[in-house]
N, C-alpha and C positions, 0 to 999 in steps of 0.2 A: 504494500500500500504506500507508494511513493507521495507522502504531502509536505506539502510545503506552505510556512505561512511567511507574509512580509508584515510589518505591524511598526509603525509609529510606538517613538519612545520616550518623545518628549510632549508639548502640548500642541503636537502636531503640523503641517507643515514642513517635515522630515525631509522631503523629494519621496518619497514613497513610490508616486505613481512613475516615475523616471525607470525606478527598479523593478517596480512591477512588468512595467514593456519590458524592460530586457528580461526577462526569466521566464517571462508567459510566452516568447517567441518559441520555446521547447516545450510546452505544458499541453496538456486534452485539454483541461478545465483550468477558468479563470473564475473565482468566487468571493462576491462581495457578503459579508455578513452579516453585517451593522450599519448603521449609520445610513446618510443619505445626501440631499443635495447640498449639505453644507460640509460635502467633502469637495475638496478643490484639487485634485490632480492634473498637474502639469504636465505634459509630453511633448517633446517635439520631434516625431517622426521625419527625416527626411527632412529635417530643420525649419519641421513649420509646425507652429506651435499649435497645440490642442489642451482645452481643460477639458475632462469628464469630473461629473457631479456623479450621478448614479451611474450610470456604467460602469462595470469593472475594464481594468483598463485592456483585459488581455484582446478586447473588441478590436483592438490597430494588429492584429496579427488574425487573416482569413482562416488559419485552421487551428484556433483555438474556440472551445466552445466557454459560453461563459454565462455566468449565471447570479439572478437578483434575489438570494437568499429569505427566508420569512425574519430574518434578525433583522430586518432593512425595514425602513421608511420611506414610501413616494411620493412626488409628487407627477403626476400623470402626462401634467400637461409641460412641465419643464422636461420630463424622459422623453417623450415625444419630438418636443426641440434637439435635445442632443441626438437621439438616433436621424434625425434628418444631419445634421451637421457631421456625424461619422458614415454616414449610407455617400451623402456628396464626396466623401473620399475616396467612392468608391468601394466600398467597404461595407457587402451587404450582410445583415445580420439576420435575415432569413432563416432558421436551422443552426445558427449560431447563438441566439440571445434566448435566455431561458429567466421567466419571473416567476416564483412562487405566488403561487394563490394566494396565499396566508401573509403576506405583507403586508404593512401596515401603507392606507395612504393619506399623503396630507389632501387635505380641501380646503380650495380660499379659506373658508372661516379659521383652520390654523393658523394660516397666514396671518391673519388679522391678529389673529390672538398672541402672537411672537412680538410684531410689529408695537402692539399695545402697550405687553409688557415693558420692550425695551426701550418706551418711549415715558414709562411713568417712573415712578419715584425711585432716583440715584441708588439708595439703599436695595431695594429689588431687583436690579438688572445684575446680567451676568455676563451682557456682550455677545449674543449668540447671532448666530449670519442672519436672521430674520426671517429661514428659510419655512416656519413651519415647526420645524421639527421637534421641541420640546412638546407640544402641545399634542402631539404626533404620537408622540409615546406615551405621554402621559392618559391619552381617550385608550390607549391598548390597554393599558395597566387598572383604567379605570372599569375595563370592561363595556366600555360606549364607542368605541373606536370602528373603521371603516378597514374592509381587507380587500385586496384584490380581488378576489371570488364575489363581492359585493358588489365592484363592477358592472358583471357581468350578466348579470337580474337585477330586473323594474324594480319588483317589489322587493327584495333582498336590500336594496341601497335606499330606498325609500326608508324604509325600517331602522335600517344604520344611521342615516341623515338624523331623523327623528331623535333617535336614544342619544347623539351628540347633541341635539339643541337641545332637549331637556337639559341636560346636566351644565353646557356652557352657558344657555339662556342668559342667566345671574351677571357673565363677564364679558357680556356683549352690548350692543348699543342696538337701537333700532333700522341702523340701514348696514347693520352688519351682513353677510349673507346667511342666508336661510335655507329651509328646505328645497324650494321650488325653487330657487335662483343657482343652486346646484345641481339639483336631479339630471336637467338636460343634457348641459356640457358634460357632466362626470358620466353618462351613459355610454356617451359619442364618446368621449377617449378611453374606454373603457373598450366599445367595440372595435376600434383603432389597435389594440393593445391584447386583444383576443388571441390573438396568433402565438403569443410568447408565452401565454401561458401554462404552466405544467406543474407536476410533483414535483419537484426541484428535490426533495429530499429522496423520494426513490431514485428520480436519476444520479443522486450524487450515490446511495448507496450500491447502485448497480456498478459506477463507474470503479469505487473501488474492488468493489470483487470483481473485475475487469482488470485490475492493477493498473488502474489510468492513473498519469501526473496530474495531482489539482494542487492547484496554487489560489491560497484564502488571501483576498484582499482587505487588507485593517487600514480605516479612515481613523480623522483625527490621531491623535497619541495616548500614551499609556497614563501621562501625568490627566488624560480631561475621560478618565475612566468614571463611571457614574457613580462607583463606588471606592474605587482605590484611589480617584485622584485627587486633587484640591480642592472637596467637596464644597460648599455647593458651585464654585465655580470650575464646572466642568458641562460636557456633554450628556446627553440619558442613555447613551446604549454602552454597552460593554466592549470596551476598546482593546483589551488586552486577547490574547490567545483563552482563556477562559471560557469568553465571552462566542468561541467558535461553533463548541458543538451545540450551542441552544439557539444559537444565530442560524446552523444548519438544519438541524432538527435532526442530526445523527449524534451517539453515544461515540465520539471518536478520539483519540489523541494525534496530533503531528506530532513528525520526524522531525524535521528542521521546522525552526522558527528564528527567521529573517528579522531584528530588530533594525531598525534603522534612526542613526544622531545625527542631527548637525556636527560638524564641528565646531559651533558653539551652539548658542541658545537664543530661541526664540518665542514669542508669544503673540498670540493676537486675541482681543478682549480683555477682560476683570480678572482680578485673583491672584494669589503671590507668585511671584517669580526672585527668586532672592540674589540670581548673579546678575538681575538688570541694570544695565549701564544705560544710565540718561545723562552722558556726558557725552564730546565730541569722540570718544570707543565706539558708544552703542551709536551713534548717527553714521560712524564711518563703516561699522556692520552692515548696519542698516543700508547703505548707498552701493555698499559691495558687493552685498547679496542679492539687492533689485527685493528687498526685503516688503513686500505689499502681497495682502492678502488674495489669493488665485479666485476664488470667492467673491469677497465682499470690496477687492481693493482696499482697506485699510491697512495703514503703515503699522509694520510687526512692530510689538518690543524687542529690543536684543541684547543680548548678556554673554558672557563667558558661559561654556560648559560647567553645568553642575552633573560631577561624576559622582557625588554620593547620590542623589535624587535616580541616576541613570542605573550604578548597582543593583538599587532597591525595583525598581522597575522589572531587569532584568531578572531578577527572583522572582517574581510575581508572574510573570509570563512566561516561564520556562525560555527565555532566549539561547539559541545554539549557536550561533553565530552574531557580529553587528557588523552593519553596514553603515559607514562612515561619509555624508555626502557633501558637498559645499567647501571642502579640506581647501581649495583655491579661494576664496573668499579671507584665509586667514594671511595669506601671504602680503608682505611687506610691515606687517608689525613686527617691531625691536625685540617685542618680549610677549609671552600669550601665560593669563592664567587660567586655571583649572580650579574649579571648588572641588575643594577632597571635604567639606561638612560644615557646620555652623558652630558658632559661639553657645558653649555651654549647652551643648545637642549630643546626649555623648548614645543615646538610641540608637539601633542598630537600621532602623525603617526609621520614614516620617510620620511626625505627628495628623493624627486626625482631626482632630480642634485646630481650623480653619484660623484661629486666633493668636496660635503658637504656631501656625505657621507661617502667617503672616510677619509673626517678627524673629523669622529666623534669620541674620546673620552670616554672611557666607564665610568659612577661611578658605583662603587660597593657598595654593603652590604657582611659584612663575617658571615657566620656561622660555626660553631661547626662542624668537620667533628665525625668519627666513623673509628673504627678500625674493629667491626667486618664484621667474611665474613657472606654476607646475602645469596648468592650465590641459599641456598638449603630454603629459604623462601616460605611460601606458602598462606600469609595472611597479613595484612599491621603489625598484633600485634607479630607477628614475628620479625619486623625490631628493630632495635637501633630507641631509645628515640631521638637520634639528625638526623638518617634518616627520623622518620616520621616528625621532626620537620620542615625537610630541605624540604619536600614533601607539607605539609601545608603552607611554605612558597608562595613557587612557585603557589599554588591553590589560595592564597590568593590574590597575587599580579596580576596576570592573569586575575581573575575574573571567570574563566573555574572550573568546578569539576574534578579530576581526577578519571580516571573509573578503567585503566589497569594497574600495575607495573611488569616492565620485571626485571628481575635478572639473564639473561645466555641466550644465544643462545638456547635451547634446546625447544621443543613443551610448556614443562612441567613448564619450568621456565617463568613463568607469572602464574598471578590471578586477581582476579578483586578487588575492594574496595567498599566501600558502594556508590560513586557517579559511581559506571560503570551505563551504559544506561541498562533498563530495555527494558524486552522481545527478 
């Protein structure tokens, strides 16, 4: 049962979908399990740039089959957009794109209800892309929520529609939308949408007693986990490898799991981040890395690597490997620190009182930065003497092998090193 997962390890933002394209070019299955359209994967095939929201990214590679999990959230009318913009590439997903019934979907009125929240009192907001999506999870969880199979019958989605506006009624306004002002549209993209639907969970289970490659795609990161991460300022779905086999609806373990860091640190929205540098560091990050949300376009926070945070992550998700990307973004600084933990934090994890963690404190180690551009690298003995030092650091401290090092957005720019996972 060859699996493989890739999975964000910080608060997301990683390049994930960069590595995803490369490793899904060898895979059967491409699987997304979480999450939804406030995932932002960048790609640029053939050096022209593509984000997917909901598509898994393995859709840029014709014989990969790929599939929209029940751990996911949609929204119908945005997927509809992106498969016209990946179908114009050419790129037909006929027999290639598989959605679970059982998916949760957003409808305007989530919409509404994200937008609201993020717009009312400072103390409530959490920064989320506006996509829907808390509100999303929250009607699943409530047992009021809409699934793909709702789609697909009158009366099935009428009923759905209903049991959501009972229970939101309360956090809506009077020209919010309603039953009727949804029924139509959500009908017609549903019959639109007819064709991709399947068991996704039998197909995944057949694939592996098949001994098919499936590669699980993880959005957002491990720090904006529902539960493990910087609660309440996190994402609602289950972002770590945990979070896989209830995302799939199989009782499964993976082989490899693919973590993937910056080489430093980044954020976008509310909530602590303790190595953020809001001086001319985090602005010249920021300017390096082309550092703006693939999403929402707003400007990331940025910081130095926090390798105690990364450890801890890394236990929690079974990581077998990290994948190291942006590594060219640090060149031409004098000196680069690493947080190895915080002041008077002597815990082996992070705290979960959101309050204590807010004022934790970083301490650093400084190393030796490099001036050269590694940019056009294609092997670790390629790099500067103080990059791969800076690289072994990080390996050493973590306890992880590093597999993948990225050097540039492009296909190309990546390779692997002697701890990448085998086979």
């Amino acid at each position: 049962m060859p699996t493989t997962a890739i999975l964000g390890l910080q608060w997301g933002d990683e390049g994930k979908g960069k590595l995803v394209d490369s490793v899904s070019a060898r895979q059967d299955f491409c699987v997304r399990f979480q999450g939804g359209g406030n995932a932002g994967h960048t790609v640029y095939p053939e050096g022209k740039k593509i984000v997917l929201h909901h598509l898994p990214t393995g859709v840029l590679h014709k014989d990969c089959v790929n599939v929209m999990a029940q751990g996911m959230v949609m929204d119908p009318f945005k997927l509809l957009e992106e498969i016209a913009e990946v179908e114009a590439r050419g790129l037909k997903l006929d027999g290639r794109l598989f959605i679970s019934d059982r998916i949760a979907i957003t409808t305007p009125l989530h919409l509404t209800l994200d937008v609201s929240r993020e717009a009312g009192d400072v103390a409530n907001q959490i920064g989320t892309t506006k996509r829907g999506i808390g509100p999303t999870y929250a009607d699943r969880y409530d047992r009021v929520g809409l699934r793909m199979a709702d789609l697909l019958d009158e009366v099935s989605l009428r009923e759905a529609l209903q049991r959501t506006q009972n229970v939101r009624a309360c956090q809506t306004t009077d020209d919010a939308p309603n039953v009727e002002s949804m029924l139509k549209p959500l009908l017609e993209v549903g019959e639109k949408l007819r064709k991709y639907v399947a068991d996704t969970s039998l197909m995944l289970a057949e694939a592996m007693a098949e001994n098919k490659n499936i590669l699980f795609e993880g959005a957002q990161g491990a720090m904006l986990d529902v539960v493990q991460g910087t609660y309440p300022y996190v994402t609602s779905s289950y972002t770590t490898a945990a979070g896989i086999p209830a995302g799939v609806g199989l009782a499964l373990s993976v082989e490899k799991v693919i973590g993937v860091t910056k080489a430093y640190c980044t954020r976008v929205g509310e909530g602590p981040f303790p190595t953020e540098l809001t001086d001319e560091t985090g602005n010249k990050l920021r300017e390096a890395g082309g550092e703006f949300g693939a999403t929402t376009g707003r400007p990331r926070r940025c910081g130095w690597i926090d390798l105690f945070a990364l450890r801890y992550v890394c236990r929690i998700s079974g990581v077998t490997h990290i994948a190291i990307t942006k590594l060219d973004v640090l060149s031409g600084f004098n000196e680069l620190k690493v947080g190895v933990g915080y002041e008077g934090h002597d815990a082996p994890g992070l705290p979960a009182d959101i309050r204590k963690f807010i004022a934790l404190k970083p301490k650093y180690e400084t190393l030796p930065g490099w001036k050269d551009d590694i940019s056009k690298a294609t092997n670790a003995a390629d790099l500067p003497d103080n990059a791969r030092a800076y690289l072994r650091y990080v390996e050493d401290f973590v306890g992880v092998p590093i597999g993948i090092i990225s050097v540039g957005p492009e296909r190309e720019a990546s390779f692997e090193t002697d701890g990448a996972p085998k086979g």
